[in-house]
NUDREN-620153 format. One line per 2 residues: number of its first residue (from 1); their letters; for each residue x, y, z of C-alpha. Coordinates in Angstrom, 3 decimals, m for minus. Example, Ala and Ser with C-alpha at 12.3 -4.5 7.8 and 13.67 -1.06 7.14 Angstrom:
1> AS> 12.300/m4.500/7.800  13.670/m1.060/7.140;
***
This chain:
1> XX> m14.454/37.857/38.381  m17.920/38.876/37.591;
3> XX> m19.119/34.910/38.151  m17.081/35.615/41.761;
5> XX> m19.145/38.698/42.442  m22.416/36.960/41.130;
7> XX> m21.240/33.712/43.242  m20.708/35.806/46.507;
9> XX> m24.401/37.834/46.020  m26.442/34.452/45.883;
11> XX> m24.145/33.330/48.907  m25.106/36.066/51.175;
13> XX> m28.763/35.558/49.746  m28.937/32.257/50.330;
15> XX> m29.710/30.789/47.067  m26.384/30.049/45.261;
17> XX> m26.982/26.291/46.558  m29.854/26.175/44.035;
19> XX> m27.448/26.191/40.827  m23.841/25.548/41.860;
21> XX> m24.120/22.516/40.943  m24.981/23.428/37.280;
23> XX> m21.840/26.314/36.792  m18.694/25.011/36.595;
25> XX> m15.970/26.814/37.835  m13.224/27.494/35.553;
27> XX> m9.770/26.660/36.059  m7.721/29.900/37.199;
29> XX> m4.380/30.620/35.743  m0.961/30.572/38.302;
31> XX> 1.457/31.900/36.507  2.382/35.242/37.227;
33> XX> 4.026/36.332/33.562  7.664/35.695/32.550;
35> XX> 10.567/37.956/32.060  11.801/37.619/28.297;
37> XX> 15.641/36.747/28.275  17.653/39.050/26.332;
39> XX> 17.553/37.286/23.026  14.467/37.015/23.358;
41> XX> 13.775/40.772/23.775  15.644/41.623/20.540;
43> XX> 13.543/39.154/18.526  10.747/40.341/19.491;
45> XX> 11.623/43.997/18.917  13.318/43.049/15.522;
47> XX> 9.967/41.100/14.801  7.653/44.152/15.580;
49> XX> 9.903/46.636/13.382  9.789/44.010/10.280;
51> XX> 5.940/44.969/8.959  4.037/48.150/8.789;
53> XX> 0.905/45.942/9.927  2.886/45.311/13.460;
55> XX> 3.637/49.258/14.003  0.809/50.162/16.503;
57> XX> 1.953/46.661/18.218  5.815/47.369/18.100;
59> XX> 4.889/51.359/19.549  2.974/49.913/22.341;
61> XX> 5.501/47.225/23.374  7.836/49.901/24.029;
63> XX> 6.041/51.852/26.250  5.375/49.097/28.505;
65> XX> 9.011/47.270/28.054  9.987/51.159/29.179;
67> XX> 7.478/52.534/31.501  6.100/49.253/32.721;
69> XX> 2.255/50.328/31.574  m0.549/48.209/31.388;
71> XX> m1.992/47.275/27.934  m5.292/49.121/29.273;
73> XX> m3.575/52.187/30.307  m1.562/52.732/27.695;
75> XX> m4.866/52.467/25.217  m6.498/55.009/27.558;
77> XX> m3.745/57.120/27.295  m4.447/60.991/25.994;
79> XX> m1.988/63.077/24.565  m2.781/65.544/27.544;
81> XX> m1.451/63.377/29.575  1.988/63.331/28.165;
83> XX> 4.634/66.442/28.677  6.877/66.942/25.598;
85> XX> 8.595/69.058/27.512  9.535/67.606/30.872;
87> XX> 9.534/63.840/28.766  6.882/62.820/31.374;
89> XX> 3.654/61.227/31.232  0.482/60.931/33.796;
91> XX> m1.234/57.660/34.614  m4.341/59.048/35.597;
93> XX> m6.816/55.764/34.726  m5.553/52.802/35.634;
95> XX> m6.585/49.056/37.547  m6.313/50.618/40.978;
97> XX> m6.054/54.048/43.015  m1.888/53.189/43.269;
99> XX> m1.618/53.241/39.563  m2.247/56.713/39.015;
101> XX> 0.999/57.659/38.932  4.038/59.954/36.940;
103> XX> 6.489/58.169/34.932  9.324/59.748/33.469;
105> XX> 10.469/59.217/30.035  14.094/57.564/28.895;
107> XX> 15.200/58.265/25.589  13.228/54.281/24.309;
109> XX> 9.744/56.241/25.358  10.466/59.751/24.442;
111> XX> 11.650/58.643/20.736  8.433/56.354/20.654;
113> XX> 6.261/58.860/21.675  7.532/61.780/18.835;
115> XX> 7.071/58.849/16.100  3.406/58.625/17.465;
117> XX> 2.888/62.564/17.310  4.581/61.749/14.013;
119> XX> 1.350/59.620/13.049  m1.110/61.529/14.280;
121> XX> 0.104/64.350/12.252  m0.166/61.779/9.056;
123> XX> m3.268/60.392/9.786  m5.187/64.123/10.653;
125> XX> m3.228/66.608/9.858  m3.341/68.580/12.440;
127> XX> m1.488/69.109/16.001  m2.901/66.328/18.573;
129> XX> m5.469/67.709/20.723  m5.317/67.291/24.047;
131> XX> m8.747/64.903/24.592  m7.611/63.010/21.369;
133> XX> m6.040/59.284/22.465  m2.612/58.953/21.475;
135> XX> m3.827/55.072/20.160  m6.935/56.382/18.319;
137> XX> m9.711/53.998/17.225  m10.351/52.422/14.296;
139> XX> m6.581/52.700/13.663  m5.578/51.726/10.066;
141> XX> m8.984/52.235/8.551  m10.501/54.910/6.257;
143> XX> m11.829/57.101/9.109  m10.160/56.604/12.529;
145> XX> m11.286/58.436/15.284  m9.257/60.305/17.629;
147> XX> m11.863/60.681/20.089  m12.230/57.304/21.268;
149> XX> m9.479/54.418/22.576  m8.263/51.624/20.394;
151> XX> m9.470/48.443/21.517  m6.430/46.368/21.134;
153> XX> m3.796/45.154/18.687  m4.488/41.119/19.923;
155> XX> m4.203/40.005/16.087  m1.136/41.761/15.196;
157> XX> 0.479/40.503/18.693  m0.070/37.002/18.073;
159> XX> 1.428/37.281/14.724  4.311/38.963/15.958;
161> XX> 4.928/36.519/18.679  4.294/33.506/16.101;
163> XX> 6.753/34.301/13.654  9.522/32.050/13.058;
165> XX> 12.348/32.692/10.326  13.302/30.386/8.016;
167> XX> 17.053/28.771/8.171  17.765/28.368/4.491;
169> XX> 16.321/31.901/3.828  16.426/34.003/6.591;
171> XX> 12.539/34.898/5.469  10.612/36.133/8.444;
173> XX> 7.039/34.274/7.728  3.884/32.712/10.007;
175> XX> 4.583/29.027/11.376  3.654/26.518/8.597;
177> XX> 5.224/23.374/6.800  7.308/24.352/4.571;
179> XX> 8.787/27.890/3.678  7.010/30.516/1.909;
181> XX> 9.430/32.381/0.421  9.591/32.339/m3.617;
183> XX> 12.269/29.962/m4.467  12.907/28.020/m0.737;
185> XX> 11.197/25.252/m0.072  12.748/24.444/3.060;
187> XX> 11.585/22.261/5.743  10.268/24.430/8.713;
189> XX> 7.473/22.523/10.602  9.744/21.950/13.349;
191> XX> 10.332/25.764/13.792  9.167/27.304/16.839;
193> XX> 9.046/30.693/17.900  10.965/31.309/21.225;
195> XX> 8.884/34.308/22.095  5.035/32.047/21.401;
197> XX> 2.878/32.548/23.572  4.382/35.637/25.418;
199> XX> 1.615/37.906/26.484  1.294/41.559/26.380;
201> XX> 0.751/41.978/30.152  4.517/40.277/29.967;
203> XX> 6.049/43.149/28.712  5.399/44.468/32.319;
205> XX> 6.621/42.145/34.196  9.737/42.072/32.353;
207> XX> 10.221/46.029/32.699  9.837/45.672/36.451;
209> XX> 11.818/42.260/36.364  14.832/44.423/34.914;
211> XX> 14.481/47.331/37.376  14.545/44.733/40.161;
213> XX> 18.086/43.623/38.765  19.457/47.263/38.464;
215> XX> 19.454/47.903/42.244  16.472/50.027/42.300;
217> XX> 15.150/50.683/45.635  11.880/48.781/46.275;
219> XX> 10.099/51.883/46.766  11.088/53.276/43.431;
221> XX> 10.133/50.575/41.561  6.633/51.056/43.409;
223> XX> 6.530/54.176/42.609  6.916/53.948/38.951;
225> XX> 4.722/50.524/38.718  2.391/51.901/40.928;
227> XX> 2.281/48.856/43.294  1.126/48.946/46.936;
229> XX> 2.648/45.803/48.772  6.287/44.303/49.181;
231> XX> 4.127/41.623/48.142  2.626/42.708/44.329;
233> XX> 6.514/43.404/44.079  7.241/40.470/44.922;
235> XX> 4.156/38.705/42.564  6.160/40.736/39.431;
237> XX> 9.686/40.926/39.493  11.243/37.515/38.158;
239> XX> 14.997/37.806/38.922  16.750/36.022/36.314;
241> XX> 19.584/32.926/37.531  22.335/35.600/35.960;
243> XX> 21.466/38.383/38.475  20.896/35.997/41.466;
245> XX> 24.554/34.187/40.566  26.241/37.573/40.174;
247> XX> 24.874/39.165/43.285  26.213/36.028/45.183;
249> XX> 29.369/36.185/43.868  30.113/39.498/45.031;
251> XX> 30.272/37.457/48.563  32.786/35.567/47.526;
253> XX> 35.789/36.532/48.331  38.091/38.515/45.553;
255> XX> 41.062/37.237/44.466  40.540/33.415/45.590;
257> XX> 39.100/30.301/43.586  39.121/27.740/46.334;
259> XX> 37.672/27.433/49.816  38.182/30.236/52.653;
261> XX> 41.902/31.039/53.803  41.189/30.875/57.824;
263> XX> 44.966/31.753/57.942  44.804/35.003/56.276;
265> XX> 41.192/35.451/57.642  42.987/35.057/61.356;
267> XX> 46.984/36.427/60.703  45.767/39.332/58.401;
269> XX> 49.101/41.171/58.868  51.231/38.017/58.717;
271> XX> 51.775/37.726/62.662  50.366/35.178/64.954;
273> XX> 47.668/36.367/67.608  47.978/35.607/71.179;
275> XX> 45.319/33.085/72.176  44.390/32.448/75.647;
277> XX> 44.889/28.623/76.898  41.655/27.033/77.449;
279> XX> 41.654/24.234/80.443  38.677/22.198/80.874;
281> XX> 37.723/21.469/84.771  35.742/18.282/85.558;
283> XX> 34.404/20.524/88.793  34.005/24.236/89.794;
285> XX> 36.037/25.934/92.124  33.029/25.168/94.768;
287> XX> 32.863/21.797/94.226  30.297/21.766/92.196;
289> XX> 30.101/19.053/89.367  29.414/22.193/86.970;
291> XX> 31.338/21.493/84.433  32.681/25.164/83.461;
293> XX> 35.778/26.739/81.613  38.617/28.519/83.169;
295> XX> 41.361/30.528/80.956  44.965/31.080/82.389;
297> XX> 45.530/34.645/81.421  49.389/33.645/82.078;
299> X> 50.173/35.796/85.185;
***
C-alpha cells in the first residue's frame, strides 16, 4: 500500500517512469480468508486451551470467533471500552470510520473477558484502569506494561495452528519426523495439521461466515462487523455447501422423494377442474391469416 501511494505521487509528478522499471511489483494475494469447518473450530480451540504459552492467543481467538474483531482492534482495545455491566464493548479505533461500532457480548465473550480481568488482577494487582489495554505489552515478561498495546501473539499462533497430535500417543507436539513423546517413537512426518496455515484475520471471516448462515439480516451483520457495502458482505461471508444444500431443500417439496406430483399440484382437493377447450383457427374471424386462439366457453 505505501509502494501504491508512493507509485501514484511520482505518477501525478511525472517521474515514476524514471524507476519503474527497477521496482518490482509484488504479487497481491486473492483470497479473501476461509471459514473453518466445525472440526476444525474445535481443534483449534482444544489446541489453544492445551499450553499456558497459547493463553493470550486462545483469549484473543475468542473474541474475534465471537465478536468478529480485527486482530488490530482487539490489541487496541482498553478496558474503558468494555461494560461489565451491560456485557458490551465499544470499537472506537478501528480500519475505517464504519468500524467504530457497539458489539454486544454472548456468554463465549463475556466469560473471556472476566478471565482477562482475572489476569490483570494477577499480573498488577490492582483493579484495571480504564486507559490500561486489556492485552498489555510486554505480556509474559518481568515488567509488562499496561499502558501500551501488545504487538501481537504471531509466534504463539503459528504454533497453535502447526500442531499435529500423534496417533499412537495422542501427544499434542510441533510437526516433525518422528514423535516426541518419552516412550513413542511413532512415525508422524506425514501428519498435517488441518487448521495450517489459517490466519488470524480468519477468525473473522468465519464469525461473519456463521452469522450469514443463522438468518441474520444483512444489515445486522453490518452493523456488528461494521461493514459499509452489500459488497464487503459479500467479500466475507463464505456460506458453507451444508447451509446452501439445506436452504434449498426447504424448496423442495415436504413429504415427496421423487419428481413434482402435477396431479396433486392441479386436483388439490381430489376433483378434476373444468378446463376450457382450446381450438386452433388457421384464420381470424376477418379473414385474416392471423393465426389466433379461440376458446368455446360451452354455451
Amino acid at each position: 500500500m505505501e509502494i501504491g501511494i508512493l507509485r501514484r505521487i511520482l505518477k501525478r509528478a511525472r517521474r515514476w517512469h524514471f524507476v519503474a522499471d527497477e521496482i518490482p511489483r509484488l504479487p497481491e494475494r486473492r483470497d479473501v480468508g476461509r471459514a473453518l469447518q466445525p472440526e476444525e473450530k474445535l481443534q483449534l480451540i482444544k489446541n489453544a486451551q492445551s499450553r499456558p504459552e497459547w493463553e493470550t492467543a486462545y483469549l484473543a481467538a475468542v473474541l474475534a470467533l465471537n465478536t468478529t474483531m480485527r486482530g488490530c482492534e482487539i490489541k487496541q482495545l482498553r478496558w474503558r471500552d468494555i461494560d461489565l455491566m451491560d456485557r458490551s464493548l465499544v470499537i472506537r479505533r478501528s480500519k475505517t470510520t464504519a468500524g467504530q461500532r457497539l458489539i454486544p457480548l454472548n456468554v463465549s465473550a463475556f466469560n473471556c473477558t472476566m478471565r482477562l480481568r482475572e489476569r490483570t488482577l494477577a499480573f498488577f494487582g490492582t483493579e484495571p484502569q480504564l486507559d490500561w489495554y486489556v492485552f498489555p505489552s510486554g505480556e509474559g515478561f518481568s515488567k509488562p506494561d499496561p499502558t501500551r498495546p501488545m504487538k501481537g501473539w504471531r509466534s504463539a499462533w503459528r504454533s497453535l495452528t502447526r500442531a499435529v497430535t500423534c496417533p499412537a500417543c495422542s501427544t499434542l507436539q510441533n510437526p516433525s519426523a518422528k514423535c516426541s513423546a518419552e516412550g513413542c517413537d511413532a512415525d508422524i512426518s506425514n501428519i498435517k495439521s488441518s487448521i495450517a496455515g489459517l490466519r488470524f484475520h480468519d477468525l473473522r471471516h468465519h464469525a461473519i461466515t456463521e452469522l450469514a448462515e443463522s438468518q441474520t439480516s444483512d444489515r445486522t451483520i453490518m452493523s456488528i462487523a461494521g461493514h459499509v457495502s452489500q459488497r464487503m458482505l459479500a467479500h466475507y461471508s463464505h456460506v458453507r455447501i451444508e447451509a446452501k444444500r439445506k436452504a434449498l431443500d426447504a424448496l423442495a417439496p415436504k413429504g415427496k422423494t421423487g419428481g413434482y406430483d402435477t396431479n396433486y399440484d392441479t386436483n388439490r382437493d381430489g376433483k378434476t377442474l373444468a378446463q376450457s377447450q382450446v381450438l386452433e383457427r388457421n384464420g381470424g374471424d376477418d379473414g385474416t391469416r392471423t393465426r389466433g386462439l379461440c376458446r368455446d366457453r360451452g354455451d
